[in-house]
DSSP file (Angstrom, degrees, kcal/mol; ACC not computed):
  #  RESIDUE AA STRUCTURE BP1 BP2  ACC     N-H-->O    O-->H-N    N-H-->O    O-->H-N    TCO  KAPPA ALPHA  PHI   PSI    X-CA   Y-CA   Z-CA
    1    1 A X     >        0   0    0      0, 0.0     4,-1.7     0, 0.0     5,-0.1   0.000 360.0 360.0 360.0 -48.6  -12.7    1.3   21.3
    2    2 A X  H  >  +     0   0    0      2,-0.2     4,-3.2     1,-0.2     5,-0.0   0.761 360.0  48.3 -67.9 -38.2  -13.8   -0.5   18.4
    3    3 A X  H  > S+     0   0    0      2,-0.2     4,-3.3     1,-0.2    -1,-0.2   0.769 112.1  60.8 -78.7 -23.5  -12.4    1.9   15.6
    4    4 A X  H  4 S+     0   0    0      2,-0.2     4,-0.4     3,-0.1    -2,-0.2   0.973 109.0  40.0 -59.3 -53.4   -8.8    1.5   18.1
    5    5 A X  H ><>S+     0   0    0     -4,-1.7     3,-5.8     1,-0.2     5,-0.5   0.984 110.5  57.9 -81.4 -55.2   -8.9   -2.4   17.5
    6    6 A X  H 3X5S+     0   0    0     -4,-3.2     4,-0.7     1,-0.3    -1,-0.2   0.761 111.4  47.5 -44.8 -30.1   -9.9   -2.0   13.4
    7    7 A X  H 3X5S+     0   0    0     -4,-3.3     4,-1.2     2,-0.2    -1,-0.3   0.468 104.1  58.5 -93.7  19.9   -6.7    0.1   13.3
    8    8 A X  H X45S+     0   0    0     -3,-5.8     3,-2.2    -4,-0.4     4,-0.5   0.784 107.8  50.1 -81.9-101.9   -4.6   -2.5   15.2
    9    9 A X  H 3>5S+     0   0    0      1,-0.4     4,-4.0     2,-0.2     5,-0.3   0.497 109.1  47.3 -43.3 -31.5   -5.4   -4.9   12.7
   10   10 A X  H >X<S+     0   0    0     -4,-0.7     3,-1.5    -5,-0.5     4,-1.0   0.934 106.5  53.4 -53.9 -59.0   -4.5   -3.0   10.0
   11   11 A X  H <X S+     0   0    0     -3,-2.2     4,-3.6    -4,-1.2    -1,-0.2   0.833 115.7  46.0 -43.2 -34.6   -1.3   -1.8   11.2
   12   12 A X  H 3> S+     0   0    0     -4,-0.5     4,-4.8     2,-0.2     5,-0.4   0.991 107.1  49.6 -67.5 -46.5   -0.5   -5.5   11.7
   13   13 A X  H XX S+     0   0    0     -4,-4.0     4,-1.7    -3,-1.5     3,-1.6   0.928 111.5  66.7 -61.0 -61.9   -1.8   -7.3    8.3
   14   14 A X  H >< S+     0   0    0     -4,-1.0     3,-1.0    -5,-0.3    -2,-0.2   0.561 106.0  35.0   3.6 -93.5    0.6   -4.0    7.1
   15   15 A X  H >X S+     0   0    0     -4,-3.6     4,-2.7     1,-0.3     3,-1.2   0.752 116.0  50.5 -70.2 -17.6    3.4   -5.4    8.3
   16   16 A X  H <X S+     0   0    0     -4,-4.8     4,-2.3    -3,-1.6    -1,-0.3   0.998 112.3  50.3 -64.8 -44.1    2.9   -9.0    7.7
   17   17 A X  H << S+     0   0    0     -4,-1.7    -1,-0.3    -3,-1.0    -2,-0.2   0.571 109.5  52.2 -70.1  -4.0    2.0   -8.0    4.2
   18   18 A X  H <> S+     0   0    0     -3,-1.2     4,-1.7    -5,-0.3    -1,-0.2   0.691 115.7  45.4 -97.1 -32.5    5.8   -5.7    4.2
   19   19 A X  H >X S+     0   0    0     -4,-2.7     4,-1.4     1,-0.2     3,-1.1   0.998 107.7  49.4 -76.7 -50.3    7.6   -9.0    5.3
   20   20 A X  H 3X S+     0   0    0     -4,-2.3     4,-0.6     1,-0.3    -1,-0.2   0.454 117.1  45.2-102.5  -6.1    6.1  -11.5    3.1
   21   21 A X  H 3>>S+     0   0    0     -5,-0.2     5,-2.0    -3,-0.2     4,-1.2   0.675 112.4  50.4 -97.8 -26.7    7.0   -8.8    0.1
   22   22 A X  H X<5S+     0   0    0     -4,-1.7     3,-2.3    -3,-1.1    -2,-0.3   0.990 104.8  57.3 -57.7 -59.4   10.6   -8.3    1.6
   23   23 A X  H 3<5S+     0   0    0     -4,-1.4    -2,-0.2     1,-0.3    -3,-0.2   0.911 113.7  47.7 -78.0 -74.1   10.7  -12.5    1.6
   24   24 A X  H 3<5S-     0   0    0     -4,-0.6    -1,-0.3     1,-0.1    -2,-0.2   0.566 110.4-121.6  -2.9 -50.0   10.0  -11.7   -2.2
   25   25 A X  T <<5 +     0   0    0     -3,-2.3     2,-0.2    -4,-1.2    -3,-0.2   0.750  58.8 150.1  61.7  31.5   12.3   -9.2   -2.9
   26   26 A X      < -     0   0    0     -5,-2.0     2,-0.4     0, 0.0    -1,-0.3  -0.688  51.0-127.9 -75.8 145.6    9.4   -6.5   -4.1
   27   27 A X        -     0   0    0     -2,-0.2     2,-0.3    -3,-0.1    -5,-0.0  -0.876  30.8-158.0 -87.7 125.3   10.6   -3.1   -3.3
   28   28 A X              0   0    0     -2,-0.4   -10,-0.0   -10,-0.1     0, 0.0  -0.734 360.0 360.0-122.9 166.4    7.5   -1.6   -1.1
   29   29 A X              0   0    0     -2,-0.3    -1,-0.1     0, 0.0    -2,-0.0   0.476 360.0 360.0 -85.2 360.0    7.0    2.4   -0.8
């Protein structure tokens, strides 16, 4: 359960961190 939520989080700061480089205009891999 626990290791379930640590990779929610990731996935999410992921994508916040893929918009906020898009908003940028860095190309991300």
């Amino acid at each position: 359960m626990f290791k379930k939520i640590l990779i929610a989080n990731r996935g999410e700061i992921a994508c916040r961190v893929i918009k906020t480089a898009r908003k940028m205009g860095i190309a991300t891999v």
